[in-house]
N, CA and C atoms as an extended XYZ file, in Angstrom:
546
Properties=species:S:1:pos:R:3:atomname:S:1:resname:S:1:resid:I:1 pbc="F F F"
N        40.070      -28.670       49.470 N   UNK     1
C        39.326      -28.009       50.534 CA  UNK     1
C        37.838      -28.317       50.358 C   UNK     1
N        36.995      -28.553       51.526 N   UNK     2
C        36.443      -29.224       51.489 CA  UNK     2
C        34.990      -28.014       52.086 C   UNK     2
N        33.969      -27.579       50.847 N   UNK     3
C        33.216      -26.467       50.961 CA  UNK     3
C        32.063      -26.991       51.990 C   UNK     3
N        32.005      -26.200       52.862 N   UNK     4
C        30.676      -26.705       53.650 CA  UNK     4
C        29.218      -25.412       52.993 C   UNK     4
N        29.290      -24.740       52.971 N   UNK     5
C        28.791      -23.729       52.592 CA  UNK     5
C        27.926      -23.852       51.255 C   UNK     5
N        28.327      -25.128       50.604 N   UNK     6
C        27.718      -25.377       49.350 CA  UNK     6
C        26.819      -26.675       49.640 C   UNK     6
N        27.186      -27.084       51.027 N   UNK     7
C        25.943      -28.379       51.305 CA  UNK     7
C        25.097      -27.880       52.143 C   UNK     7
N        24.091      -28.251       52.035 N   UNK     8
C        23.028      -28.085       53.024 CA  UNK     8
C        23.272      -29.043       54.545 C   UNK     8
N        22.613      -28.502       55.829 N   UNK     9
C        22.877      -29.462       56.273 CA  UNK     9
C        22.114      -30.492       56.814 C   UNK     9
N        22.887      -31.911       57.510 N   UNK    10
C        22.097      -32.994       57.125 CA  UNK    10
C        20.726      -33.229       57.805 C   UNK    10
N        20.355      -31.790       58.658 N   UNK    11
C        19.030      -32.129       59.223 CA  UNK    11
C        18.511      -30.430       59.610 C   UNK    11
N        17.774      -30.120       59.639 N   UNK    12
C        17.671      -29.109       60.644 CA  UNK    12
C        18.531      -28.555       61.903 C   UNK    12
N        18.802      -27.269       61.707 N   UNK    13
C        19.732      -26.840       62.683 CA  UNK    13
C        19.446      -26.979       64.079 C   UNK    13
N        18.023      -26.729       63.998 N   UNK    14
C        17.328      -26.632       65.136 CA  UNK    14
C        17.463      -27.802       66.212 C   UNK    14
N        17.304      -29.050       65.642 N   UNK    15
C        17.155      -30.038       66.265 CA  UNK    15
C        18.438      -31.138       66.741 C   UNK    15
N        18.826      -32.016       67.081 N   UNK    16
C        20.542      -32.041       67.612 CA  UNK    16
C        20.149      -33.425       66.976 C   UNK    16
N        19.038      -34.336       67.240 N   UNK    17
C        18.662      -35.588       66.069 CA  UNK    17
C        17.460      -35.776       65.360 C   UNK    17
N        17.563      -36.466       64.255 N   UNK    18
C        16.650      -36.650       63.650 CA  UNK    18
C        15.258      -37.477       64.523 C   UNK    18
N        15.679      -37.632       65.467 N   UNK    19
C        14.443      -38.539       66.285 CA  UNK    19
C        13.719      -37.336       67.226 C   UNK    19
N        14.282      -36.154       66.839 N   UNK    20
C        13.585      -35.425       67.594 CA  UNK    20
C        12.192      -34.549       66.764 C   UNK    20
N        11.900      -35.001       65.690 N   UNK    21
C        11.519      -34.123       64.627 CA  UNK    21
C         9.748      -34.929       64.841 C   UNK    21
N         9.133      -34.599       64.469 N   UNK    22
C         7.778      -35.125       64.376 CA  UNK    22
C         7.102      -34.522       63.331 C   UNK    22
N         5.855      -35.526       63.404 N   UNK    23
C         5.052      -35.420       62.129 CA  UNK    23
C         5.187      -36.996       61.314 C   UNK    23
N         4.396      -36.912       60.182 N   UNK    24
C         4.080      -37.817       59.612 CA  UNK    24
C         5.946      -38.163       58.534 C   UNK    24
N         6.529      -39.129       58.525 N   UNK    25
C         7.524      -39.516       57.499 CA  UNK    25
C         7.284      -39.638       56.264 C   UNK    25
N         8.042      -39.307       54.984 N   UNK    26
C         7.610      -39.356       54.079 CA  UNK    26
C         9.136      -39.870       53.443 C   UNK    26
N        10.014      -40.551       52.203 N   UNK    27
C        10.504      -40.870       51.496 CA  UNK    27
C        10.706      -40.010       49.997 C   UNK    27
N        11.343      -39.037       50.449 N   UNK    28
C        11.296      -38.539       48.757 CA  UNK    28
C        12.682      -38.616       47.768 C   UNK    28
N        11.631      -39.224       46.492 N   UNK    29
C        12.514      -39.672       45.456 CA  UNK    29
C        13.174      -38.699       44.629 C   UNK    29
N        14.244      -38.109       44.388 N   UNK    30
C        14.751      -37.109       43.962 CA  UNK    30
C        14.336      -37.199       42.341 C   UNK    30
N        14.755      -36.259       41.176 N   UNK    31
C        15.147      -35.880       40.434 CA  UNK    31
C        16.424      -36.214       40.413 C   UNK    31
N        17.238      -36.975       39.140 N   UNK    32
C        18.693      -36.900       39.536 CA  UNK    32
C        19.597      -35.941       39.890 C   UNK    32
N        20.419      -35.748       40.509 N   UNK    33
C        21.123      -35.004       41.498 CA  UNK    33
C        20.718      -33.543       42.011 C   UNK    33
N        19.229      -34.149       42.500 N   UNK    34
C        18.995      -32.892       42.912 CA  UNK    34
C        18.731      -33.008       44.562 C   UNK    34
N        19.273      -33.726       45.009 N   UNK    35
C        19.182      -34.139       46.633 CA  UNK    35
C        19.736      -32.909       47.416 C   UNK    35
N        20.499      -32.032       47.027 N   UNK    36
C        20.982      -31.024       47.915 CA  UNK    36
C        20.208      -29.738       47.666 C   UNK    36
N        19.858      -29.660       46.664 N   UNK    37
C        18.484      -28.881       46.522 CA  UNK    37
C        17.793      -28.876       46.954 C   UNK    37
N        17.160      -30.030       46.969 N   UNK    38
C        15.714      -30.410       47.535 CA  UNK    38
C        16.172      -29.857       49.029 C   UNK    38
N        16.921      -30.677       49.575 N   UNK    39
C        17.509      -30.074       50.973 CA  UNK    39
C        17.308      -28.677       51.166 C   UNK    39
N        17.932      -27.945       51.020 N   UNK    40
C        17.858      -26.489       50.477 CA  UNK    40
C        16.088      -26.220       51.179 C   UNK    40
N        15.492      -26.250       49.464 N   UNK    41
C        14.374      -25.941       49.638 CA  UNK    41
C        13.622      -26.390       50.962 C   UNK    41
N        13.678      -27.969       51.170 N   UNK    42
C        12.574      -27.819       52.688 CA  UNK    42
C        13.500      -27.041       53.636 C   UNK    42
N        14.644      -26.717       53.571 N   UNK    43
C        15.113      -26.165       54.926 CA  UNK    43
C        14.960      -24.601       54.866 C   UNK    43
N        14.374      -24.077       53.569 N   UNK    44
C        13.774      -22.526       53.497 CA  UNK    44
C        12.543      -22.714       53.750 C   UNK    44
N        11.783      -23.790       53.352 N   UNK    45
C        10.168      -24.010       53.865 CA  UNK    45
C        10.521      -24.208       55.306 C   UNK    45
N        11.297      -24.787       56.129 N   UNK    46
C        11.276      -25.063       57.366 CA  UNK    46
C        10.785      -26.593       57.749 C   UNK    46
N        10.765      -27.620       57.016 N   UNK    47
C        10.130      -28.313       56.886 CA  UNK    47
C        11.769      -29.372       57.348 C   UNK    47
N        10.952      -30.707       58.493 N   UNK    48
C        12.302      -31.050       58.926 CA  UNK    48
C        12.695      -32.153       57.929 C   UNK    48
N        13.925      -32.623       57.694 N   UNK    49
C        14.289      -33.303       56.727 CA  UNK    49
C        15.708      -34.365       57.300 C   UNK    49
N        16.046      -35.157       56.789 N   UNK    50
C        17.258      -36.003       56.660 CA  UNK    50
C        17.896      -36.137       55.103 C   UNK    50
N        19.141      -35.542       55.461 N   UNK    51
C        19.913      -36.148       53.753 CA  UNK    51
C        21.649      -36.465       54.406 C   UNK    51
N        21.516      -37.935       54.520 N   UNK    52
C        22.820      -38.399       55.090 CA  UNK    52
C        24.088      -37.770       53.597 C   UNK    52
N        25.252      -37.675       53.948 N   UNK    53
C        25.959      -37.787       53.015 CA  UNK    53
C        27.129      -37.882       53.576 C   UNK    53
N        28.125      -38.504       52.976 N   UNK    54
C        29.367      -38.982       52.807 CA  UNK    54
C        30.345      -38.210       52.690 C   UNK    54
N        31.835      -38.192       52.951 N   UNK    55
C        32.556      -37.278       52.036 CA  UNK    55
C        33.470      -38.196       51.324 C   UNK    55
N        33.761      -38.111       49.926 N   UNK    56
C        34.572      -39.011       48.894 CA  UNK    56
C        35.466      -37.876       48.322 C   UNK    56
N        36.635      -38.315       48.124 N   UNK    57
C        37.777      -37.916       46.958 CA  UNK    57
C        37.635      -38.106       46.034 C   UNK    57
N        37.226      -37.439       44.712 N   UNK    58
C        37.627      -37.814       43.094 CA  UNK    58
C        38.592      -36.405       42.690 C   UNK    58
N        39.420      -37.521       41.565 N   UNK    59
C        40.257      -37.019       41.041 CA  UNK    59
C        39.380      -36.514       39.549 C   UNK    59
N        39.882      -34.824       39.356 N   UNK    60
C        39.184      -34.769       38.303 CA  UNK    60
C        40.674      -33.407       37.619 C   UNK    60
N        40.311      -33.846       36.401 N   UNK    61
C        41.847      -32.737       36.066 CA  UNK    61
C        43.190      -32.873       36.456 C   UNK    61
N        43.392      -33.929       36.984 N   UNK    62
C        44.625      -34.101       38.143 CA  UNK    62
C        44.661      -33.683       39.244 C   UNK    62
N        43.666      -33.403       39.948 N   UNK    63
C        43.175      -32.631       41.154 CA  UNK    63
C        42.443      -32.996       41.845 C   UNK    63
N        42.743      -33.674       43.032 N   UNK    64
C        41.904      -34.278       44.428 CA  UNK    64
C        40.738      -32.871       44.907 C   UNK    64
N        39.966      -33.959       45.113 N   UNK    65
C        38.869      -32.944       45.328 CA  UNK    65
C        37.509      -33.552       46.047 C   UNK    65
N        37.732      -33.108       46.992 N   UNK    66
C        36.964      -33.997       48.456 CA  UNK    66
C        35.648      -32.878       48.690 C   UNK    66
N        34.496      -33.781       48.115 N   UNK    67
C        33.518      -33.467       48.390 CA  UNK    67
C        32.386      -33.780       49.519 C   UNK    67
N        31.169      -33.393       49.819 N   UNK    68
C        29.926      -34.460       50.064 CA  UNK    68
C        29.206      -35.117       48.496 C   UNK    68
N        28.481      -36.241       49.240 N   UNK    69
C        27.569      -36.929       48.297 CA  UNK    69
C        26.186      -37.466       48.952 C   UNK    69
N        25.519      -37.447       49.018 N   UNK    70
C        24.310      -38.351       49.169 CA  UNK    70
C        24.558      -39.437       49.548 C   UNK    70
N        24.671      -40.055       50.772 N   UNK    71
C        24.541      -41.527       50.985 CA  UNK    71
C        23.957      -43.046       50.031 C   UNK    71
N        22.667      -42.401       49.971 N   UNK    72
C        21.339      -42.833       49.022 CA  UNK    72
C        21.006      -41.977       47.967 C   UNK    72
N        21.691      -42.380       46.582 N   UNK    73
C        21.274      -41.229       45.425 CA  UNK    73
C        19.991      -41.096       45.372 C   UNK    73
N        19.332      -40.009       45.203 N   UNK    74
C        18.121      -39.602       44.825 CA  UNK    74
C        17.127      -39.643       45.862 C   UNK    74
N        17.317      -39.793       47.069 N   UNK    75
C        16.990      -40.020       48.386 CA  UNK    75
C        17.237      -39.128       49.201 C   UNK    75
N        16.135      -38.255       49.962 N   UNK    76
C        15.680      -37.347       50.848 CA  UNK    76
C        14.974      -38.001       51.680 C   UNK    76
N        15.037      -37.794       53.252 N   UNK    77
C        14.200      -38.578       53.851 CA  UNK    77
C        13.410      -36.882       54.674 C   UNK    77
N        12.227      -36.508       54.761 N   UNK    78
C        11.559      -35.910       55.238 CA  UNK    78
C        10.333      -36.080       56.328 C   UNK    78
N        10.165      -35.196       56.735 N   UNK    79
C         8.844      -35.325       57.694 CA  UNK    79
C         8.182      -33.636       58.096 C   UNK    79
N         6.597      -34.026       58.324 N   UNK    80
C         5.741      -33.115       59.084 CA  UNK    80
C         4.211      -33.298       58.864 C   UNK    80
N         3.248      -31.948       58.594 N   UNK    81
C         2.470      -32.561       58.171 CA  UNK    81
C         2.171      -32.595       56.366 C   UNK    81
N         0.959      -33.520       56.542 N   UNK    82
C         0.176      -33.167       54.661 CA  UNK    82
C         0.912      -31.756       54.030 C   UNK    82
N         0.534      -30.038       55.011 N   UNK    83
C         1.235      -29.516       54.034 CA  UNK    83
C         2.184      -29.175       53.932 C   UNK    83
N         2.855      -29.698       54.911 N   UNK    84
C         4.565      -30.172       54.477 CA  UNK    84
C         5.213      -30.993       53.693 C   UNK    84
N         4.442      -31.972       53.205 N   UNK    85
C         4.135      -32.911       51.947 CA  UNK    85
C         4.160      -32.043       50.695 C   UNK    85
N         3.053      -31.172       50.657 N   UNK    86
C         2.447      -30.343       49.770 CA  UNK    86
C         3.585      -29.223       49.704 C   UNK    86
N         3.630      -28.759       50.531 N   UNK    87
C         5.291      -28.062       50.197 CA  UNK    87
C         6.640      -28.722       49.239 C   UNK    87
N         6.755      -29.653       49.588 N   UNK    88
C         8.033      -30.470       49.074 CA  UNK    88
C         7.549      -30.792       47.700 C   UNK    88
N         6.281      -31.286       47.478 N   UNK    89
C         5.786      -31.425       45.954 CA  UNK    89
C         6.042      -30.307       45.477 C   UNK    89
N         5.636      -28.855       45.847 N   UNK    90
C         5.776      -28.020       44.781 CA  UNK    90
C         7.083      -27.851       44.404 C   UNK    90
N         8.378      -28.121       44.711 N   UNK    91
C         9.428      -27.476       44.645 CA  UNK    91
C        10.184      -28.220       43.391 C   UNK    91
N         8.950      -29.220       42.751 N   UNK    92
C         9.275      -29.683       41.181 CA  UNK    92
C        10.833      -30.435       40.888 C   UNK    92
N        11.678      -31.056       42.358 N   UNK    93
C        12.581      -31.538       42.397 CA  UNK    93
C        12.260      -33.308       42.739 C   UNK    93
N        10.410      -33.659       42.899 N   UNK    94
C        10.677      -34.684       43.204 CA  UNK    94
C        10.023      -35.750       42.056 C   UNK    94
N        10.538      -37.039       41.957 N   UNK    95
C         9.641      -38.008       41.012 CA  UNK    95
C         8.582      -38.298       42.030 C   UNK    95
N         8.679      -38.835       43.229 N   UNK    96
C         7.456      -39.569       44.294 CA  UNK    96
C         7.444      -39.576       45.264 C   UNK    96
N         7.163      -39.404       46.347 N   UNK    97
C         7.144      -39.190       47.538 CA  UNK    97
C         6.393      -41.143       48.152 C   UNK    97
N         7.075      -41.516       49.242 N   UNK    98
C         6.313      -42.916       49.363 CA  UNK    98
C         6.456      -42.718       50.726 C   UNK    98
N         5.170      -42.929       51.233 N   UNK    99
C         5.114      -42.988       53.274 CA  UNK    99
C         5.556      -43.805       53.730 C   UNK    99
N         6.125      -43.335       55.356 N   UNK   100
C         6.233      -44.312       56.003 CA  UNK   100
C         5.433      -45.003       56.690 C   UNK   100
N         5.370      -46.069       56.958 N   UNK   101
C         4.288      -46.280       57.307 CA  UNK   101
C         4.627      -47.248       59.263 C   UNK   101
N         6.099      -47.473       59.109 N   UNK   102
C         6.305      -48.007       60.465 CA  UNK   102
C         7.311      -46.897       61.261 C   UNK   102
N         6.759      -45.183       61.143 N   UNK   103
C         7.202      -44.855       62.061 CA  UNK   103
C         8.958      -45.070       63.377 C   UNK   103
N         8.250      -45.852       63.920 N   UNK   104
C         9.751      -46.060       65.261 CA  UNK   104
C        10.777      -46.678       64.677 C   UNK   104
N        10.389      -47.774       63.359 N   UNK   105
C        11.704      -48.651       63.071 CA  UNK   105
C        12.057      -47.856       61.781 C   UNK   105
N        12.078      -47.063       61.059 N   UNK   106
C        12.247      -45.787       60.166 CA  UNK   106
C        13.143      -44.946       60.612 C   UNK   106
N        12.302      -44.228       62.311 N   UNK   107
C        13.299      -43.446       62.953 CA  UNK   107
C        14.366      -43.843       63.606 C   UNK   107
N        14.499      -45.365       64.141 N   UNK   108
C        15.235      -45.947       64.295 CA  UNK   108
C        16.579      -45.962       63.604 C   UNK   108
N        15.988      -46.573       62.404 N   UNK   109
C        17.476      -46.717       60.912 CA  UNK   109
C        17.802      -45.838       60.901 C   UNK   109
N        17.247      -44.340       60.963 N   UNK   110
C        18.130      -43.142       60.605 CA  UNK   110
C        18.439      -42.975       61.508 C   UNK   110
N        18.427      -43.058       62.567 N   UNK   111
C        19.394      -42.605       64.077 CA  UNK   111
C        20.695      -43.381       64.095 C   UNK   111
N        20.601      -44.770       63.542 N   UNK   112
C        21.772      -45.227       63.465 CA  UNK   112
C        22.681      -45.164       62.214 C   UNK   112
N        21.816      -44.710       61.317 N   UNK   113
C        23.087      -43.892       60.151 CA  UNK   113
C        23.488      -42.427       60.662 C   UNK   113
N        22.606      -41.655       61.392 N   UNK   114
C        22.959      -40.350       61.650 CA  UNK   114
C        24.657      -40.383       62.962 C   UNK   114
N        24.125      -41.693       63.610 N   UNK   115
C        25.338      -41.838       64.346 CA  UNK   115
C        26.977      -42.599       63.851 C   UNK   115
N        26.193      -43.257       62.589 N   UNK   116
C        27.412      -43.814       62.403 CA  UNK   116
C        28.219      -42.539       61.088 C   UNK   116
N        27.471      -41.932       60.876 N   UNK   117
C        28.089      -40.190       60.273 CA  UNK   117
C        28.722      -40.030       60.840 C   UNK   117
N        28.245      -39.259       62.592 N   UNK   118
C        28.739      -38.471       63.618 CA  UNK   118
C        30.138      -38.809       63.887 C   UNK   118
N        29.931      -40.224       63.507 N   UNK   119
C        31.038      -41.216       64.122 CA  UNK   119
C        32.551      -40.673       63.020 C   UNK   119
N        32.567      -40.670       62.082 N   UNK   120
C        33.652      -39.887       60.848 CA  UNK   120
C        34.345      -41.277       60.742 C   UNK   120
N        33.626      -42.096       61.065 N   UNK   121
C        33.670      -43.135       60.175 CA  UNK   121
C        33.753      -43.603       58.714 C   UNK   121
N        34.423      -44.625       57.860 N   UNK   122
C        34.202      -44.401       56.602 CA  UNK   122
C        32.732      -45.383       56.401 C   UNK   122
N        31.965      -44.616       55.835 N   UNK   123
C        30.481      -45.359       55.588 CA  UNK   123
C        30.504      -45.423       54.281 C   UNK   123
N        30.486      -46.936       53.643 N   UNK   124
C        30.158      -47.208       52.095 CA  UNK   124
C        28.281      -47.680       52.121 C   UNK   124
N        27.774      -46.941       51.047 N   UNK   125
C        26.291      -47.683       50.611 CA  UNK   125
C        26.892      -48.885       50.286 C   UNK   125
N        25.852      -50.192       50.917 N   UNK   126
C        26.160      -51.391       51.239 CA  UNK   126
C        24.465      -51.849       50.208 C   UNK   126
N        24.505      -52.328       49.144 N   UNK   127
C        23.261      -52.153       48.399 CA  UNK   127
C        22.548      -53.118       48.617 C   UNK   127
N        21.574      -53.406       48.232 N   UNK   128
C        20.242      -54.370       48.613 CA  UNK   128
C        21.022      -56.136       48.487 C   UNK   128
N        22.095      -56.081       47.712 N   UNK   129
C        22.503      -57.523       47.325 CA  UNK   129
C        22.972      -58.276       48.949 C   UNK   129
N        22.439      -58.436       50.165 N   UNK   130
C        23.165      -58.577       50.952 CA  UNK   130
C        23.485      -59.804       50.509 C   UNK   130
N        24.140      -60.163       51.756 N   UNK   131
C        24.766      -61.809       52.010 CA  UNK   131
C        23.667      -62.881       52.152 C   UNK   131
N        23.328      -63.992       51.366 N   UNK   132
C        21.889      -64.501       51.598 CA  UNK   132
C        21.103      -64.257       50.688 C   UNK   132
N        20.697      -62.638       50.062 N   UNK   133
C        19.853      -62.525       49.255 CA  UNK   133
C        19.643      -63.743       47.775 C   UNK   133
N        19.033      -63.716       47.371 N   UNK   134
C        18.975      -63.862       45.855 CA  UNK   134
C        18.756      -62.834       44.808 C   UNK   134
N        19.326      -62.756       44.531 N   UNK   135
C        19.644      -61.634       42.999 CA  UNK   135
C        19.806      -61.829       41.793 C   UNK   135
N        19.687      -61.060       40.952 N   UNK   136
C        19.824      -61.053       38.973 CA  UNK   136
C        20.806      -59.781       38.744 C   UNK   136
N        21.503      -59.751       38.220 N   UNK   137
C        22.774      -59.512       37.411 CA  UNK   137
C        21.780      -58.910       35.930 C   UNK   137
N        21.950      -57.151       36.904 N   UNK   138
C        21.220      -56.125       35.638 CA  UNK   138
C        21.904      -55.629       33.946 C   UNK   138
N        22.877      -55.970       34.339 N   UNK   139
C        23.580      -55.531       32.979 CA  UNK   139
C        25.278      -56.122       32.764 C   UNK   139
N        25.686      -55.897       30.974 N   UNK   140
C        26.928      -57.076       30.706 CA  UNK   140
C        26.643      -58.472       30.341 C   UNK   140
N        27.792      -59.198       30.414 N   UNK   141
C        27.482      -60.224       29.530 CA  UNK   141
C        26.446      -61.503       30.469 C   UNK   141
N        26.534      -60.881       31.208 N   UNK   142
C        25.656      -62.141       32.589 CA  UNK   142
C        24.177      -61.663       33.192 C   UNK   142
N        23.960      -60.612       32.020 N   UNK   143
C        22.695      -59.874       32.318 CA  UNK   143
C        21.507      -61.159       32.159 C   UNK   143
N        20.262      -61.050       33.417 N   UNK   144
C        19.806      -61.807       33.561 CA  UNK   144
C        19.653      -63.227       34.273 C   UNK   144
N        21.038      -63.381       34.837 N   UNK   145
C        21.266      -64.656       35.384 CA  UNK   145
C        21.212      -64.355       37.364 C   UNK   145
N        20.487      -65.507       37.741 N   UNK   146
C        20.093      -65.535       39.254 CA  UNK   146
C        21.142      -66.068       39.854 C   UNK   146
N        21.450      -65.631       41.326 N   UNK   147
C        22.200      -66.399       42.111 CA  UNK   147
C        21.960      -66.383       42.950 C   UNK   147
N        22.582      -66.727       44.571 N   UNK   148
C        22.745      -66.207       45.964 CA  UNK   148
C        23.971      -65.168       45.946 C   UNK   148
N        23.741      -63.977       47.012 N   UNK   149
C        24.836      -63.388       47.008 CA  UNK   149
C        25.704      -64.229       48.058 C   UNK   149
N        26.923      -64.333       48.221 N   UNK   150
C        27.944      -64.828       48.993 CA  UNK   150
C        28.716      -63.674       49.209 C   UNK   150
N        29.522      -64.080       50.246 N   UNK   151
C        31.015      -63.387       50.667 CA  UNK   151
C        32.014      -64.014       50.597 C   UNK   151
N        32.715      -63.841       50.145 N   UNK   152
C        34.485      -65.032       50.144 CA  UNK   152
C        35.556      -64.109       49.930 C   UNK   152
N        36.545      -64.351       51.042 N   UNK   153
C        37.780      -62.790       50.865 CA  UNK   153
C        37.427      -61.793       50.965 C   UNK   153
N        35.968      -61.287       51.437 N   UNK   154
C        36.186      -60.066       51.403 CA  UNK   154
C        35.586      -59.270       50.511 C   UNK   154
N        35.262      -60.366       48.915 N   UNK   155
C        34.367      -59.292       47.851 CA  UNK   155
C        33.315      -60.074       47.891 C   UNK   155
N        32.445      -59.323       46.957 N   UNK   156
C        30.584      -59.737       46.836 CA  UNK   156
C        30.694      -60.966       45.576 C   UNK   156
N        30.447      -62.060       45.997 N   UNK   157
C        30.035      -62.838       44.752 CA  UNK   157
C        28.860      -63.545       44.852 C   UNK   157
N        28.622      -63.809       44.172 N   UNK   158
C        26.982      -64.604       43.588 CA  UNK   158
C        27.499      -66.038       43.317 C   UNK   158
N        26.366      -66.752       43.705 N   UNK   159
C        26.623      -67.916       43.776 CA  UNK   159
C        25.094      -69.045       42.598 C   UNK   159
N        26.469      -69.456       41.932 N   UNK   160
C        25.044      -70.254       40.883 CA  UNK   160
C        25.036      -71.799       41.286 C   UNK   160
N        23.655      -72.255       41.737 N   UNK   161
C        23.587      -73.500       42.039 CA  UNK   161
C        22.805      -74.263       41.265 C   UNK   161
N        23.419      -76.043       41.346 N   UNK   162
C        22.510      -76.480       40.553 CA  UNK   162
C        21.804      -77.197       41.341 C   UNK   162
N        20.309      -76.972       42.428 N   UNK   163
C        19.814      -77.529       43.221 CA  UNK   163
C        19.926      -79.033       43.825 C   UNK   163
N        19.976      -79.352       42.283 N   UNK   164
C        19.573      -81.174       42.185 CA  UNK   164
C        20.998      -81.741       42.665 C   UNK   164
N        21.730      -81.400       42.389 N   UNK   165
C        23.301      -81.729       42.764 CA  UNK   165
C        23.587      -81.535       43.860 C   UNK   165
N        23.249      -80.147       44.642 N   UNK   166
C        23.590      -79.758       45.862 CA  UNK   166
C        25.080      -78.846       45.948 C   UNK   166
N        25.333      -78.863       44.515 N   UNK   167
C        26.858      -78.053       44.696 CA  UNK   167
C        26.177      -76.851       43.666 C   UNK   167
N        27.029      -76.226       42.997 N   UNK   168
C        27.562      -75.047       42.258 CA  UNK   168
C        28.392      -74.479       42.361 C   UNK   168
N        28.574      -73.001       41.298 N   UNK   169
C        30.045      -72.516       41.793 CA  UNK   169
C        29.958      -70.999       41.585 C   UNK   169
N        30.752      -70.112       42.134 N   UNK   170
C        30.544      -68.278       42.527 CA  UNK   170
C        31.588      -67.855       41.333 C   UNK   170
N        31.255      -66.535       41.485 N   UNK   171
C        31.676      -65.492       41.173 CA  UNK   171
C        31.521      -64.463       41.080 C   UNK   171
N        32.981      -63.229       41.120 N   UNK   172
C        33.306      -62.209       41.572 CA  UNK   172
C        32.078      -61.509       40.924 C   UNK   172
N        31.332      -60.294       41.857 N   UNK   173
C        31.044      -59.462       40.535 CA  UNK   173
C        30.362      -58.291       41.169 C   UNK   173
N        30.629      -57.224       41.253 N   UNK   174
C        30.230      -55.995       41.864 CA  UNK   174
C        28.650      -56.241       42.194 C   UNK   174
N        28.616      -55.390       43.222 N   UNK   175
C        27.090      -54.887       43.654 CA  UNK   175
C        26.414      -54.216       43.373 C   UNK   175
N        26.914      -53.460       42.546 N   UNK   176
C        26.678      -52.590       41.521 CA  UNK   176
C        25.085      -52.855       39.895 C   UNK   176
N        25.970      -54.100       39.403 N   UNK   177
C        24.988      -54.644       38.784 CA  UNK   177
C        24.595      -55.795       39.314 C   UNK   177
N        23.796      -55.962       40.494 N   UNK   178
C        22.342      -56.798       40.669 CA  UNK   178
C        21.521      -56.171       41.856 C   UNK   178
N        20.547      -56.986       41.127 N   UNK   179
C        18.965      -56.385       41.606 CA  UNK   179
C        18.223      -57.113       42.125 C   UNK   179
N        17.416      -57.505       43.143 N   UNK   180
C        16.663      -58.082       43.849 CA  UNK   180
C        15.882      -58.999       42.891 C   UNK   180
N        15.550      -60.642       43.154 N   UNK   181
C        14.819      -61.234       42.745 CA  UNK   181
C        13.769      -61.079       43.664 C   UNK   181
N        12.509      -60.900       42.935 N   UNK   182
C        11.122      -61.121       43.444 CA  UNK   182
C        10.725      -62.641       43.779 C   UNK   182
């Protein structure tokens, strides 16, 4: 059974979307798992907020148990003014707060995660490694090594090339461990 009463919810009651909210955007970086808190708190300050979340099954004890989660761990997306800023700092749940700074295409992205929620759709975090990127492989025995990410069948693999040749060759390996090359 699946508690609603223990999540906050994913925006202000008041408002029917997040594109309806104004004020300045802000990005706040949680404390680890304190995203439903934080929630919480701006929604007793009154302060409007976004915290997408998911619902997942884990088995724990032998016992299915279907929760919410955070879309984006450690990720609150908020808005209003400075001391609505200043509000959310005090509530000692955040590492950093980082602005937005492009407004429409911000409110944009979250309108289309807020819809593809609405939707009861299954939504997986799809992580920075897209298709195309170049990436490094954060941890294990391949820690350190660059590739392209690829797609083949269906899973995420990285692709190691040897320029001068024009070929190379992939492999499987979660999205999990890699991280954006600069």
């Amino acid at each position: 059974m699946l508690k609603l009463a223990d999540n906050p919810p994913l925006r202000p009651q008041s408002v029917q979307s997040v594109a309806e909210l104004t004020g300045d955007w802000w990005v706040g970086h949680t404390k680890a798992r304190n995203e439903k808190a934080f929630a919480w708190d701006l929604h007793s300050y009154g302060v409007g907020y976004f915290l997408p979340m998911v619902e997942k099954t884990t088995i724990t004890g032998g016992r299915k148990r279907r929760n919410l989660f955070p879309l984006f761990s450690s990720y609150v997306f908020f808005c209003g003014s400075p001391e609505d800023r200043y509000k959310a700092l005090t509530t000692n749940r955040l590492c950093q707060t980082i602005p937005v700074s492009d407004r429409a295409k911000f409110v944009s992205e979250l309108v289309s995660i807020e819809r593809a929620i609405a939707s009861k759709l299954t939504l997986d975090l799809y992580p920075f490694a897209a298709v195309g990127k170049r990436c490094r492989v954060t941890a294990g025995p391949l820690e350190g090594i660059e590739g392209t990410v690829i797609q083949r069948d269906g899973a995420t693999r990285l692709f190691l090339q040897v320029s001068i040749l024009g070929q190379g060759s992939s492999l499987e390996i979660s999205p999990d461990l890699l991280e954006p090359c600069d």
